[in-house]
C-alpha positions in Angstrom: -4.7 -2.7 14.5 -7.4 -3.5 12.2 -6.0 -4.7 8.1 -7.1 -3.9 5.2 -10.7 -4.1 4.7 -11.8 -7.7 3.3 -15.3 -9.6 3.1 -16.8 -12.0 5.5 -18.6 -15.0 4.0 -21.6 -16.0 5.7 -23.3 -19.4 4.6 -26.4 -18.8 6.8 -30.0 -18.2 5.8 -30.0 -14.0 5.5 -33.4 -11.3 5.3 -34.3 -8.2 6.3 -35.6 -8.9 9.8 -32.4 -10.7 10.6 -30.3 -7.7 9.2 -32.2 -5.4 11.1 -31.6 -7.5 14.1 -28.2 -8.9 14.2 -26.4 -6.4 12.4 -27.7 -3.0 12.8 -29.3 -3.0 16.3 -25.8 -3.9 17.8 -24.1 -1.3 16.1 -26.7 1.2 16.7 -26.9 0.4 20.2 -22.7 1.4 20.2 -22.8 4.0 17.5 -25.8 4.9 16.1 -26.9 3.7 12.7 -29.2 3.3 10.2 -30.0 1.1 6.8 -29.7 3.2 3.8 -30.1 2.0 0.0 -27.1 0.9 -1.8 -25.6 3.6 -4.1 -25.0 1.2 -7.1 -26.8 -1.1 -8.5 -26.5 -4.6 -6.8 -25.9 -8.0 -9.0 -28.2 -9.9 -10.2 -29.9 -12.2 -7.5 -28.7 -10.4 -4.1 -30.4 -8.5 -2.1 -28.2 -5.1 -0.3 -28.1 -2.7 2.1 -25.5 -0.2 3.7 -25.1 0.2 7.5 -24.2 3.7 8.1 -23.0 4.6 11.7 -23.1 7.9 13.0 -19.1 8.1 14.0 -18.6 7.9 10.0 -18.4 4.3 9.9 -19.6 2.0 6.7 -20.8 -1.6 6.0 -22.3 -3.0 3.0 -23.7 -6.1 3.5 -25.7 -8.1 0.4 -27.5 -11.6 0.7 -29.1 -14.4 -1.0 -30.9 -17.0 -0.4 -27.6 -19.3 -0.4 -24.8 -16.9 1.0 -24.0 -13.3 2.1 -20.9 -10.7 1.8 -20.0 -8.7 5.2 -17.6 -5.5 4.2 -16.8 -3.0 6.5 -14.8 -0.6 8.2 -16.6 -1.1 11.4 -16.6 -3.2 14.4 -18.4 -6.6 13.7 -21.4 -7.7 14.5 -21.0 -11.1 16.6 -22.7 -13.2 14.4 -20.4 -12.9 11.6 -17.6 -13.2 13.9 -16.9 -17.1 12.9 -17.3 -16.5 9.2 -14.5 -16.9 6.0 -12.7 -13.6 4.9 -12.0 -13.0 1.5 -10.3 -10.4 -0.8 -11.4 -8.0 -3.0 -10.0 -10.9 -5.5 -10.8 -14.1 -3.8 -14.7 -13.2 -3.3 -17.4 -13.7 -6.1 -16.6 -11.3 -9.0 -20.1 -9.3 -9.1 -19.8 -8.8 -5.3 -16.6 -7.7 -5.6 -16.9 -5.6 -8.4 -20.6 -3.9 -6.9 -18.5 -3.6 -3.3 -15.5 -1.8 -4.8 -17.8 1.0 -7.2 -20.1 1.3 -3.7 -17.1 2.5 -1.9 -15.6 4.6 -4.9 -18.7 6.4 -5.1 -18.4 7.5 -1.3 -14.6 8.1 -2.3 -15.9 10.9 -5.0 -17.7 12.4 -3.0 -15.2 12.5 0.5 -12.2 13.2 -1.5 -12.7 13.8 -5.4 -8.9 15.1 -5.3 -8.3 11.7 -4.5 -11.0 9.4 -6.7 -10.1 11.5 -9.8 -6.9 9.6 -10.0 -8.4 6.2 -10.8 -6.2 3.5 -10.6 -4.5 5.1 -7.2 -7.6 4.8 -6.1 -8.7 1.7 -6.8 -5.5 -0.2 -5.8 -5.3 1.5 -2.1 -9.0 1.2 -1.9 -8.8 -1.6 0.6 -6.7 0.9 3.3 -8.3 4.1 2.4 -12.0 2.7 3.7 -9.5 0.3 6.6 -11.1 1.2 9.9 -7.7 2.8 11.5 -6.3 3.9 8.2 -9.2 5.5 6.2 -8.2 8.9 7.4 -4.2 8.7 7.9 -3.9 7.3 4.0 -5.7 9.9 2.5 -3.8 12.5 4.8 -0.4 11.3 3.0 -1.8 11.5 -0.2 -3.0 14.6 0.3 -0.3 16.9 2.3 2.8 14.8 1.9 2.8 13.9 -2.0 2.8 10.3 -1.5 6.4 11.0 0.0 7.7 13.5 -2.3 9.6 16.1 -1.2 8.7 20.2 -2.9 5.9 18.4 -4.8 2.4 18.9 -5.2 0.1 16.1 -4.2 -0.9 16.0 -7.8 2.1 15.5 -8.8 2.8 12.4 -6.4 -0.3 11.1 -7.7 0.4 11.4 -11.2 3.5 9.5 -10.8 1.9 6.3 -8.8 -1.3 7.1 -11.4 1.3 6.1 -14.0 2.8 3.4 -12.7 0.3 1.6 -11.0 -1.7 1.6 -14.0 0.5 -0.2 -15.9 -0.7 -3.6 -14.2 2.5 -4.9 -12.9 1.4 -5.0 -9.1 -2.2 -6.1 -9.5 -1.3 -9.7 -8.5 0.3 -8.3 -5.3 -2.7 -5.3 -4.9 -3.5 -6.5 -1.1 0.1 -6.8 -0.3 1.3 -4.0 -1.1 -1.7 -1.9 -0.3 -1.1 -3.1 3.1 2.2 -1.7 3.3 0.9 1.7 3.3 -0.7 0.7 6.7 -3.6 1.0 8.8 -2.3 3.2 11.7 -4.8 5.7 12.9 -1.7 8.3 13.5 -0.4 10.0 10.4 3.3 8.0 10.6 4.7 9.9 7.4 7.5 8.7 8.0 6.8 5.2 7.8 4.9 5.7 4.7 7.2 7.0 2.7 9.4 4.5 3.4 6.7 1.9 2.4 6.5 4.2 -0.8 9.9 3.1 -1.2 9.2 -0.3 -1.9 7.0 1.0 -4.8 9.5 2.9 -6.1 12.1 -0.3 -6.2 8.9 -2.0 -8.1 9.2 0.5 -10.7 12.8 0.7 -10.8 12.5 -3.3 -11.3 9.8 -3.2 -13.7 10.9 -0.6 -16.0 14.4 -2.7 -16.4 12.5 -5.6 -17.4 13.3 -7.2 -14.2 10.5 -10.1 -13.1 9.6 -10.0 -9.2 7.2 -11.3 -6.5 7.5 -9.1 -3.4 7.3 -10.0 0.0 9.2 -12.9 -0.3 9.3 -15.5 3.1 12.5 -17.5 3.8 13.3 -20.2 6.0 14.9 -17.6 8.0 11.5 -16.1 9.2 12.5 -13.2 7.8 10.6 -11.5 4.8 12.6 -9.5 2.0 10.8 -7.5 -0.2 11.2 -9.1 -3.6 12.5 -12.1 -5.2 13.7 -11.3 -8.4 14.7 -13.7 -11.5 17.9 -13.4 -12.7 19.8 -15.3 -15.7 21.7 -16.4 -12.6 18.8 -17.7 -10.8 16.6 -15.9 -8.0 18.2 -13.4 -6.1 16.7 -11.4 -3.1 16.3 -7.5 -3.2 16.0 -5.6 0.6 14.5 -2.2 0.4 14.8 0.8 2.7 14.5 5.0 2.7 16.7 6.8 4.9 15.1 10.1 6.7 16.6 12.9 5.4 18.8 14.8 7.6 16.2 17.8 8.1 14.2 15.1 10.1 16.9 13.1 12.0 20.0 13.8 13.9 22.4 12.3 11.5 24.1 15.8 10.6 24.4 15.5 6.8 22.4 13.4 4.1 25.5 11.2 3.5 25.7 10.5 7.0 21.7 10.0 6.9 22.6 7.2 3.9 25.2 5.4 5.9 23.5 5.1 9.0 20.5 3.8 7.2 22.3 1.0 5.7 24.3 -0.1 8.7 21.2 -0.1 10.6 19.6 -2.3 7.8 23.0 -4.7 8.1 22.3 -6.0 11.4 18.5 -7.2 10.9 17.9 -9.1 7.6 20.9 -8.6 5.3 23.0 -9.9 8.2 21.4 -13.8 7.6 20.7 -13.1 4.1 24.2 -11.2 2.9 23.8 -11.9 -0.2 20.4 -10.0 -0.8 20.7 -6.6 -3.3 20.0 -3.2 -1.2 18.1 -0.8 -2.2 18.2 2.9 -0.7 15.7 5.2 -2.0 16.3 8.5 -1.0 13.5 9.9 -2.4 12.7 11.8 0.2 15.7 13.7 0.1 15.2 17.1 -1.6 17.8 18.7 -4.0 19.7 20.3 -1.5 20.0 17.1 0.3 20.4 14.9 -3.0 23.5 16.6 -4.5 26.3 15.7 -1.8 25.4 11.7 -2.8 25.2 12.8 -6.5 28.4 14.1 -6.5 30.0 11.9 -4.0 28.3 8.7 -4.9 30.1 7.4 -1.5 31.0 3.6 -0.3 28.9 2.2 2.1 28.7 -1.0 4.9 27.0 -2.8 2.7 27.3 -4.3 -0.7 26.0 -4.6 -3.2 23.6 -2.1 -3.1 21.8 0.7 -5.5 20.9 3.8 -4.1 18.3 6.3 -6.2 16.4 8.8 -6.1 12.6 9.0 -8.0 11.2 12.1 -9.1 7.5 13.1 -9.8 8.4 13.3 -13.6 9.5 9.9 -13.4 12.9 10.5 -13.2 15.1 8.5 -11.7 18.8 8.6 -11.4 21.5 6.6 -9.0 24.7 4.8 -8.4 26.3 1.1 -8.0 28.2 0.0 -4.5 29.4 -3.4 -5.2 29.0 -5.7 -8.0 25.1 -5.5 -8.4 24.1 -8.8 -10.2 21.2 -7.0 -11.6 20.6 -5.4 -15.5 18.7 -2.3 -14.5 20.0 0.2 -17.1 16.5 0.6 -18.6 15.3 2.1 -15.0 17.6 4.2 -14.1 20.5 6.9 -14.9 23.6 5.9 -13.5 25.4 8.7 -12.0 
């Protein structure tokens, strides 16, 4: 499964001849393609050109006399094979700047529902031009409201429009944009429950609450955040149950408990004293208000479970002694 898309570094001596034949003949000779002009203008210095393929395919690729940037969502070309990669961050900043406004431009015209929502866009811009995931992460944008349930895909847009454009996950941008995946089947399921771990950011971030996410321990095991406490750091584990219309657990509290059994026997069984998270944000109202009003013990503790709404909304209840202040994110039931 192909990532995120990133640049490739070459040091080598670059022109047009050499483009033309080490980097388009092969892929025309496996898709069809062509050299096009760059839509934007290029940075001073550096010379560009976009490698169109005929399957929908895109590579930019810009040179100098001292260095050139590889980004694409296509297979490539063997010369570059051996070559550096580098983020959207970690690569010059006019590259990365001219790379990111070439794609955006293609991203207004493909899907201007999409672009109009700027920082959404700009954030998942590395898996929404990926190779496997360019079509499955518009797709969940588009006809599953970024994982909200009896919601327009504006309205899920809004929502991440407003929160992600507060900053707070720019550091981590890669990271999480990853999470969404690169799958070229459209795995809902799965990403809403990567949505999930944006929706524990927020609730972490509007309490005030500092955090790094995806957090590696000696165990092997990655939790989703580390979080800074007055106690010191403490480890929050994220997951989303299925509701019960899309699983055989029977009723939505059953849905909940299941979940967070299931989640006790892979991480939280080594690191039991990590803070769950349940976000049953896919659960719709009907599905909601059993938990609401039940608020019932589970296998696991301590643990928060919430729900987010588009209007930013969100509510929830304690099980255990959560060592956490998160009163300013959330309504306690």
């Amino acid at each position: 499964m192909a990532g995120p898309v990133r640049f490739r570094r070459s040091t080598e001596r670059w022109d047009e001849e050499r483009v033309r034949r080490q980097l388009l003949a092969p892929l025309d000779d496996r898709f069809g393609a062509r050299l096009t002009t760059p839509k934007i203008d290029v940075p001073q210095g550096y010379t560009a050109r976009r490698l169109e393929m005929d399957n929908g395919d895109l590579a930019l690729f810009a040179w100098t006399d001292r260095d050139a940037f590889w980004l694409g969502n296509t297979v490539t070309p063997e010369v570059l094979w051996r070559t550096d990669k580098e983020t959207f961050d970690e690569a010059p900043f006019d590259i990365a700047r001219w790379a990111q406004r070439e794609l955006t431009y293609d991203l207004e015209r493909q899907a201007p529902w999409l672009a109009a929502y700027e920082y959404v866009a700009w954030f998942f811009l590395p898996v929404l031009f990926s190779k496997d995931g360019r079509e499955t992460t518009r797709a969940f944008f588009d006809r599953d409201a970024a994982g909200f349930p009896d919601a327009t895909r504006e309205d899920g847009l809004e929502f991440y429009e407003r929160f992600l454009s507060t900053g707070v996950l720019d550091d981590h941008r890669y990271t999480m944009a990853a999470k969404l995946g690169t799958s070229e089947r459209n795995e809902f399921n799965r990403m809403r429950a990567t949505m999930g771990e944006f929706n524990a950011a927020k609730l972490l971030a509007d309490a005030g609450i500092p955090f790094v996410p995806e957090s590696e321990r000696d165990s092997g095991h990655a939790l989703d955040f580390a979080v800074e406490t007055p106690g010191g750091e403490r480890l929050v584990e994220v997951t989303r149950p299925m509701p019960p219309r899309d699983r055989n657990a029977g009723t939505a509290i059953a849905a909940l408990r299941r979940t967070v059994d299931s989640k006790t026997r892979d991480q939280l069984a080594i690191h039991d004293d990590a803070v769950l998270f349940v976000d049953c944000t896919s659960f719709r109202d009907d599905e909601w208000n059993p938990i609401r009003a039940e608020r019932p013990s589970l296998g696991y503790e301590p643990t928060v479970v919430f729900r987010c709404r588009p209007s930013g909304r969100c509510e929830g209840y304690r099980h255990g002694d959560v060592p956490l202040d998160l009163d300013d994110g959330i309504e306690w039931l």
